[in-house]
C-alpha positions in Angstrom: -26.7 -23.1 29.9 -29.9 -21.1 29.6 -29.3 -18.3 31.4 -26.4 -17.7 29.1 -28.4 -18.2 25.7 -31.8 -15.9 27.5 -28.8 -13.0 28.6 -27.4 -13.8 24.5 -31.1 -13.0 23.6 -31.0 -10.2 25.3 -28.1 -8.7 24.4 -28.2 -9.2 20.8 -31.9 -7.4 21.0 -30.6 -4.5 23.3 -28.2 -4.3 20.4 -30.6 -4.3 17.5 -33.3 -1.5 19.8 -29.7 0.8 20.2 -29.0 0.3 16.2 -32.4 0.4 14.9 -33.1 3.9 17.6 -29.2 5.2 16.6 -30.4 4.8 12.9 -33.5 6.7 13.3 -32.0 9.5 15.4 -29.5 9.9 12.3 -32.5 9.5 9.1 -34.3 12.6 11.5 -31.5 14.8 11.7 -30.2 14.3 8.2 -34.0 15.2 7.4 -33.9 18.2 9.6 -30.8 19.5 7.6 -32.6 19.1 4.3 -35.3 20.9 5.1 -33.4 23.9 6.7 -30.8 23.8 3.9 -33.5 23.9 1.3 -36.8 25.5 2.6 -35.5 27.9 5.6 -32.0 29.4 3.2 -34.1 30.7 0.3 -36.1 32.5 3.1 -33.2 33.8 4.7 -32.1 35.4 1.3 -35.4 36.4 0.7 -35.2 38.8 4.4 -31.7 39.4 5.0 -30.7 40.8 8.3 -30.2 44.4 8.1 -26.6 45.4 8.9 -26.5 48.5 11.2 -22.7 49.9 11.3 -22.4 51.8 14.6 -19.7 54.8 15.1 -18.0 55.5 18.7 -17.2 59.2 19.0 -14.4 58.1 21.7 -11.3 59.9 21.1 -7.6 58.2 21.0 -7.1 59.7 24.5 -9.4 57.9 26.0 -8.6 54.5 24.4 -5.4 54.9 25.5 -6.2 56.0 28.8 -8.6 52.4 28.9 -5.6 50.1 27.7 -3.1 51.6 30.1 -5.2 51.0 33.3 -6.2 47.6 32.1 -2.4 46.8 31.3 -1.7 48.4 34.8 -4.7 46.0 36.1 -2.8 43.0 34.5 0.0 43.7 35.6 -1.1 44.1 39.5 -2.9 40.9 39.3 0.1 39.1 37.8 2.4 40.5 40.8 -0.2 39.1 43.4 -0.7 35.8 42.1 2.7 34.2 41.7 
């Protein structure tokens, strides 16, 4: 009978270290959140990222010329693999 109340003992603190560790794991991320949400935001609206807008000078030919040999592609692939 005492090895089953020692391996009892055991347990139930191998239960309370993975509560007590799962607890502060969860207190430390919920305090990470805070502080990004409230001191790193107001930052981020402070310095915005600057938006650049590009422009492609490719002409409709071309883009169609693309799709078709990536449907033809495709569609080769598909015939191989059945």
């Amino acid at each position: 009978m005492p090895d089953i109340e020692v391996s009892n003992q055991l347990f139930t603190q191998a239960a309370m270290l993975m509560f007590v560790g799962m607890g502060f794991v969860f207190a430390f991320l919920g305090l990470l959140i805070v502080v990004i949400r409230y001191f790193i935001s107001p930052l981020a609206k402070r310095f915005p990222d600057k938006v650049t807008t590009t422009t492609t000078n490719i002409s409709n030919n071309q883009d169609t010329a693309v799709i078709a040999a990536i449907t033809g592609a495709i569609n080769n692939y598909r015939k191989k693999h059945k």
